[in-house]
C-alpha positions, 0 to 999 in steps of 0.5 A: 040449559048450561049458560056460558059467558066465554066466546064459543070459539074460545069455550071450544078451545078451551074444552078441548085443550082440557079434554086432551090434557085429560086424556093425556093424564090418563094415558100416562097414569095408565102406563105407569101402572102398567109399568109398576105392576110390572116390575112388582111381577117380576120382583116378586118372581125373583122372590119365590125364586129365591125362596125356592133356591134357599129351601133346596139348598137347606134340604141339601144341607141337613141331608149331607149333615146327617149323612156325615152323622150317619158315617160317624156313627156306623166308625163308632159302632164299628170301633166298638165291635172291634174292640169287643171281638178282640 
């Protein structure tokens, strides 16, 4: 059995006022857990996207690029045959 020196009424108070402020704590911990886990969501949302983002953009990139190669290449070769029909 648990002894206790205090007055009951103050022991009981006092129990309780920690019992609340524990409660409180963990209600508090809880939310901003919540919150964190929440914005650590979203930023990682916005980090795919933007990962998404720059691979269309570099695969629009490299095909204008060897389109413009491609171009270049058929004037050459289109020089060429005209220089070697005359």
């Amino acid at each position: 059995m648990p002894v206790f020196k205090m007055d009951r009424d103050d022991l009981f108070d006092s129990l309780i006022r920690n019992h609340l402020y524990v409660s409180l704590y963990r209600s508090f911990v809880a939310s901003l857990t919540s919150e964190n886990a929440a914005r650590m969501a979203s930023m990682e949302a916005a980090e795919k996207h933007i990962n998404d983002r720059l691979d269309e953009l570099k695969r629009i990139y490299n095909e204008e690029r060897q389109d413009q190669i491609t171009s270049e290449l058929l004037d050459i070769i289109a020089g060429f045959e005209t220089l070697t029909q005359q």
